[in-house]
C-alpha positions as CSV (number, residue, x, y, z in Angstrom):
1,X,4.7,-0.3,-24.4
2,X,4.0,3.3,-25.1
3,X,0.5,2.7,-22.5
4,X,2.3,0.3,-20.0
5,X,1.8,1.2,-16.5
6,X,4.2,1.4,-13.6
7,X,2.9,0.5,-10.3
8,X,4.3,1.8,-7.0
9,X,4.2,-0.1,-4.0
10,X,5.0,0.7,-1.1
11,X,4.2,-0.1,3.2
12,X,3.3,1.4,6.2
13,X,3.4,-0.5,9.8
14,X,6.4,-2.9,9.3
15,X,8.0,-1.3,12.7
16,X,6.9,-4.1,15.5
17,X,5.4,-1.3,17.8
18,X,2.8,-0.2,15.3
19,X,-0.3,-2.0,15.7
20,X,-1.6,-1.2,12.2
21,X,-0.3,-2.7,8.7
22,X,-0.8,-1.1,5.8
23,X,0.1,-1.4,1.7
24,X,-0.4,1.0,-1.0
25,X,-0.5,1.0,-5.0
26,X,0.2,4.2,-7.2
27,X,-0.4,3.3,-11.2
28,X,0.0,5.5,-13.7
29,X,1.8,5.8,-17.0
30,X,5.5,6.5,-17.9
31,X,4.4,10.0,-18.9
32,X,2.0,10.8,-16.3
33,X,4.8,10.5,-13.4
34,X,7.4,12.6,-15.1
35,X,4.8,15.5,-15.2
36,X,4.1,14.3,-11.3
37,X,7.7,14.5,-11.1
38,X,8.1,17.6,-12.5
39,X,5.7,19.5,-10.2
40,X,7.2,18.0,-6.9
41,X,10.4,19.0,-7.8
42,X,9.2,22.4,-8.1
43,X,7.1,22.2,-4.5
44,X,10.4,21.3,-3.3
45,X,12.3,23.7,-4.6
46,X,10.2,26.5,-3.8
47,X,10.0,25.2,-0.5
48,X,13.5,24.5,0.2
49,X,14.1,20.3,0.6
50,X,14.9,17.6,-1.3
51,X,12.8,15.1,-2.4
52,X,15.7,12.4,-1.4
53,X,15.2,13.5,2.0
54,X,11.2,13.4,2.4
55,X,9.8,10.3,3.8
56,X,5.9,11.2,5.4
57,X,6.6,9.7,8.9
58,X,9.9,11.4,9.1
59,X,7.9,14.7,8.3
60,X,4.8,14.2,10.9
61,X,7.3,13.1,13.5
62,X,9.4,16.3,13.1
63,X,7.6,19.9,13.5
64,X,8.6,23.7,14.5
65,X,9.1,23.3,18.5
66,X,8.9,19.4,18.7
67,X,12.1,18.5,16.9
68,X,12.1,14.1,16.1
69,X,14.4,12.0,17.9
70,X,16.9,12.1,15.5
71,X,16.8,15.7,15.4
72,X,17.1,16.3,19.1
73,X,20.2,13.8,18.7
74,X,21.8,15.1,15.9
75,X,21.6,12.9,13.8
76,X,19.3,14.1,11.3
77,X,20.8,16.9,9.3
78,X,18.1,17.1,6.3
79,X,14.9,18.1,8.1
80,X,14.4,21.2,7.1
81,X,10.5,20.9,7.8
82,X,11.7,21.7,11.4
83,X,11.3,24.8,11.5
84,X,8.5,25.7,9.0
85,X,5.2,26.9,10.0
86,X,2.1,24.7,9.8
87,X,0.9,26.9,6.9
88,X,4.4,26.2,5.4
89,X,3.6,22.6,6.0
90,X,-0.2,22.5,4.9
91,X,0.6,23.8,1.7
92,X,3.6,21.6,0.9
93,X,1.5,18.6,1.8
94,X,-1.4,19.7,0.1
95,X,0.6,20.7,-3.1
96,X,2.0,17.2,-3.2
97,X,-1.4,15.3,-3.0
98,X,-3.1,17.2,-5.8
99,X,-0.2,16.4,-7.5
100,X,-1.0,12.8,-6.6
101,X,-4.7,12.9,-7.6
102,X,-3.9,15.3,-11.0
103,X,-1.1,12.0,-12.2
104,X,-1.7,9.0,-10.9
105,X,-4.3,7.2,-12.9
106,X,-5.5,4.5,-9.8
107,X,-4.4,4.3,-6.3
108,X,-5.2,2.2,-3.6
109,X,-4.3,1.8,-0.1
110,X,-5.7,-1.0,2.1
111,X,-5.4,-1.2,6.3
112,X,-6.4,-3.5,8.8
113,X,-4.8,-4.7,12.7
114,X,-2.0,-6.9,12.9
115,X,-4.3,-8.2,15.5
116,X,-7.0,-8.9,13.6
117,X,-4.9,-10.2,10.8
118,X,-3.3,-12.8,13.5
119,X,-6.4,-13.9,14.7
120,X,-8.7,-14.5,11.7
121,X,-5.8,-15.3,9.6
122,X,-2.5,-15.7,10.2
123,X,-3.5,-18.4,13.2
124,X,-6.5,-19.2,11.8
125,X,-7.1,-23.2,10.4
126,X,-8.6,-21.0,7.4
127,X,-5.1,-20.5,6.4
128,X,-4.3,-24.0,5.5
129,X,-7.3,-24.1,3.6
130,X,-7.2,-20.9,1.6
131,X,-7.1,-20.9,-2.5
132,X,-4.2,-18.6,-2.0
133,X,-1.0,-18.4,-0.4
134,X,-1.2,-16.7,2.8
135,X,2.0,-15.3,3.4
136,X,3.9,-14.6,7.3
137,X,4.7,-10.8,6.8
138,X,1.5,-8.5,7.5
139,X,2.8,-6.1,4.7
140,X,1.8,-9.1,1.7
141,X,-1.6,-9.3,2.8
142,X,-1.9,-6.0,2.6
143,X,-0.7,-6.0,-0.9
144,X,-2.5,-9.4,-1.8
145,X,-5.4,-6.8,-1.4
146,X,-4.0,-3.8,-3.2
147,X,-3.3,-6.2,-6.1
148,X,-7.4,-7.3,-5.9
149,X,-8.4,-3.8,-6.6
150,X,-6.0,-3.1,-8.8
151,X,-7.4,-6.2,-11.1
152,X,-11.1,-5.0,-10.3
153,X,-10.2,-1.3,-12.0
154,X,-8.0,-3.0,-14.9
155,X,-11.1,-5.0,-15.8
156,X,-13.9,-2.3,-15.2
157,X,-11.3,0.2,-17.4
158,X,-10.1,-2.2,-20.0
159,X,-6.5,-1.2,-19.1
160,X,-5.5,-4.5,-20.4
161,X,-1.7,-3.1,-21.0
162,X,1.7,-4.3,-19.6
163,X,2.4,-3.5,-15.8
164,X,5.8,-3.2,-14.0
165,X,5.7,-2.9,-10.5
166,X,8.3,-1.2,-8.3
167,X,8.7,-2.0,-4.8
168,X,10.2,0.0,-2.0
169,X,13.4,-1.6,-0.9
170,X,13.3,-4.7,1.1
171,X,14.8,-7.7,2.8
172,X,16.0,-10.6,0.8
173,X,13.2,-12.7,2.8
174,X,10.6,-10.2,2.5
175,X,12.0,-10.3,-1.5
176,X,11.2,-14.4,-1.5
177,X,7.6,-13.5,0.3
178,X,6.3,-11.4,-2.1
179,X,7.5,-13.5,-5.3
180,X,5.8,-16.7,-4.1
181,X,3.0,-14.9,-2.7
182,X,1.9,-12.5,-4.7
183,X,3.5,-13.2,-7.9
184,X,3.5,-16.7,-7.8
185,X,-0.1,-16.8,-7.2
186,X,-0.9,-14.4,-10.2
187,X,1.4,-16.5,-12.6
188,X,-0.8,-19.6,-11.4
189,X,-3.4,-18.1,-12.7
190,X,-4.2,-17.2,-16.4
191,X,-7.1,-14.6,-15.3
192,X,-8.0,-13.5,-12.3
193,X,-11.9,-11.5,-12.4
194,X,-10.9,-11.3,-16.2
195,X,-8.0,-9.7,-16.5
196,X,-4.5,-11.4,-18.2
197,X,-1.8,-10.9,-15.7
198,X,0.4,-8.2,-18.0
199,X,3.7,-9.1,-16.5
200,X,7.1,-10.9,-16.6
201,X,8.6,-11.5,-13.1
202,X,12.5,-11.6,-14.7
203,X,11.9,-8.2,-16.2
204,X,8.8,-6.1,-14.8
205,X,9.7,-6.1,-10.9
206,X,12.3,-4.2,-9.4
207,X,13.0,-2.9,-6.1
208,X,14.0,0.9,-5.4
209,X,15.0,3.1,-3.0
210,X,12.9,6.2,-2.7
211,X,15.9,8.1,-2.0
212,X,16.7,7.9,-6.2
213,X,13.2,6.6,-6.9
214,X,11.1,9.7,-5.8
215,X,7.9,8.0,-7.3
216,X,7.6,5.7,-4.6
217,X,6.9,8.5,-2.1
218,X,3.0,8.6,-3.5
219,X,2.8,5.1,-2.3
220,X,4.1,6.1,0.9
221,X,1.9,8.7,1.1
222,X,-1.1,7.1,0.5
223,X,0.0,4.1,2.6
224,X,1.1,6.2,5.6
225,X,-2.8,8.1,5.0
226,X,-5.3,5.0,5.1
227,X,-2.8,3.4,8.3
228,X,-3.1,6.6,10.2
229,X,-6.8,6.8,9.7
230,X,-7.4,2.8,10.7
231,X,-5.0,4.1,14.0
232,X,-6.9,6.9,14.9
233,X,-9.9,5.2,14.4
234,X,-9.4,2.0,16.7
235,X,-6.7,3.2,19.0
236,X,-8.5,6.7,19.6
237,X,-5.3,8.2,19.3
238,X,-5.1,11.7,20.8
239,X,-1.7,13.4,19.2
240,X,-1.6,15.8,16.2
241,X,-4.1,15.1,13.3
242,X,-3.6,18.0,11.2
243,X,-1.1,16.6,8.4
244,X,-3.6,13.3,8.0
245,X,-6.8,15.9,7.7
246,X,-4.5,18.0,5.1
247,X,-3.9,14.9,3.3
248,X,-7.0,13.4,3.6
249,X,-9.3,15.8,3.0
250,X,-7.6,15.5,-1.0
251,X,-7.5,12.1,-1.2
252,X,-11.1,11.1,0.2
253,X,-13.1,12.9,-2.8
254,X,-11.4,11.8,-5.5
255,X,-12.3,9.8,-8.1
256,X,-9.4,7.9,-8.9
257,X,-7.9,7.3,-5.3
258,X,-9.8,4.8,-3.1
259,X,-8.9,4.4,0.6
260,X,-9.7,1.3,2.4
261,X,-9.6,-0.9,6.1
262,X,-10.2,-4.6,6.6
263,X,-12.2,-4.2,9.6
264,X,-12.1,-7.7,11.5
265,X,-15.4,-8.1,10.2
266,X,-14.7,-8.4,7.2
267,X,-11.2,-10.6,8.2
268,X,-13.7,-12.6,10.0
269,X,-16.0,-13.2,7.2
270,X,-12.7,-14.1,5.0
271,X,-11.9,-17.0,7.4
272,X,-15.5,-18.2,7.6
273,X,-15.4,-18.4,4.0
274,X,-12.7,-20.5,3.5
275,X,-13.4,-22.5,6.2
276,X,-16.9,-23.4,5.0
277,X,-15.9,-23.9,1.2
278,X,-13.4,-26.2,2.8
279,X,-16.3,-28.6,5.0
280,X,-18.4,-28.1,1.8
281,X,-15.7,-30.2,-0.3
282,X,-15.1,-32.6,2.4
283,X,-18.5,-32.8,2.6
284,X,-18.6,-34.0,-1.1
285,X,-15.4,-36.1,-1.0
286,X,-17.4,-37.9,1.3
287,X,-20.5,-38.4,-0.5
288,X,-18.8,-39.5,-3.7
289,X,-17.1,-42.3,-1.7
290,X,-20.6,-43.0,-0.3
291,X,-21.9,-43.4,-3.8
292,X,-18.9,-45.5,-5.0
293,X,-19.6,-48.1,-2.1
């Protein structure tokens, strides 16, 4: 156990006026994220917040001169971000997401439209007819993907050692979702591309508060990066863009962090597929009765 990993996951979209869904994965050893650990407390300490108190959106939404809702309200009493500079604010964030890239051994975050998802999926015969559960919350697609690429790196880094995964807190329904959907369809399965699914359900998933789980704020981050992007990029979004570039502009070169959308192309061709391998089996039903007669 010495080499297991712990995966953070974590979601960006679930409000019902976003029009972009997003999950992320950050996997690393035991080890690995207390050093993480270790150097965020000190960015925040130097910098004067708490780590409790840092969510991403919460800190793009609230700047020196354009204060967030909550702030304007007061209701928000630990935004200290506030009233810090942008160079304040660039270096924090960048500090943070080397300290991401330097720790986490694999991260992925995967993005795609709600309304692409509803068309070529979610509403889509294709669904019926899929080799996987498809389930009704945009936010388990989205990690139905993340936990694709996580299997592709396991296999092509023979990192073939126990996982527990740690999930942001959630609803009791959203809870059920992800255990027969995600989990349940890994259990089925004895391999999936080659890899032995290295986990026990009972024991290896929990679910966290980033508030006392701090390491769950990498997921955020990078899920709250690739969602942003996918935004900007379809919506042509004009507001502020300089906390994504800051962000970005670590994340994008590196090695070990890969950054993804589902464009509806690629939604579409999912839907195609399954839609054909499904007229290909009737197909043969039908031709074995024909033989049998």
């Amino acid at each position: 156990m010495v080499d297991a990993l712990t995966v953070y996951v974590d979601d960006s979209g679930s409000d019902t006026k976003s029009r972009v869904a997003a999950a992320a994965f950050c996997v690393s050893t035991v080890e690995r994220w207390q050093k993480l650990l270790k150097k965020w407390q000190k960015i925040a300490s130097d910098a004067g917040f708490a780590l409790k108190d840092f969510h991403m959106t919460e800190f793009v939404a609230c700047r020196c001169g354009e204060p967030c809702q909550q702030c304007q309200q007061g209701k928000a009493v630990n935004h200290p971000w506030k009233t810090w500079s942008d160079n304040k604010r660039k270096s924090v964030l960048i500090r943070m997401a080397k300290a991401i890239v330097e720790n986490v051994e694999f991260g992925v975050g995967h993005a795609y439209t709600k309304a692409d998802y509803d068309e070529h999926v979610l509403q889509s015969p294709a669904r019926n007819l899929a080799d996987e559960p498809i389930g009704e919350e945009y936010y388990t697609f989205a990690v139905q993907r993340c936990g694709g690429s996580l299997a592709e790196w396991r296999a092509a880094n023979s990192r073939f050692v126990p996982l527990k995964f740690v999930f942001d807190t959630a609803s009791s329904r959203e809870k059920k979702e992800i255990a027969k959907v995600f989990f349940g369809a890994a259990n089925r399965a004895q391999q999936i591309n080659g890899v032995e699914q290295w986990f026990n359900p009972e024991v290896g998933v929990s679910y966290e508060s980033r508030k006392q789980v701090h390491q769950l704020l990498t997921a955020d981050m990078l899920a709250w990066t690739v969602a942003t992007m996918r935004a900007r990029e379809m919506f042509a979004f004009r507001g502020r863009n300089l906390e994504l570039y800051w962000v970005a502009k670590t994340f994008v070169p590196s090695k070990n962090i890969k950054l993804g959308y589902m464009q509806k192309d690629t939604l579409a061709q999912w839907e195609k597929d399954r839609l054909n391998e499904a007229a290909k089996s009737q197909s043969g039903i039908s031709e074995l009765r024909s033989d049998e007669t």
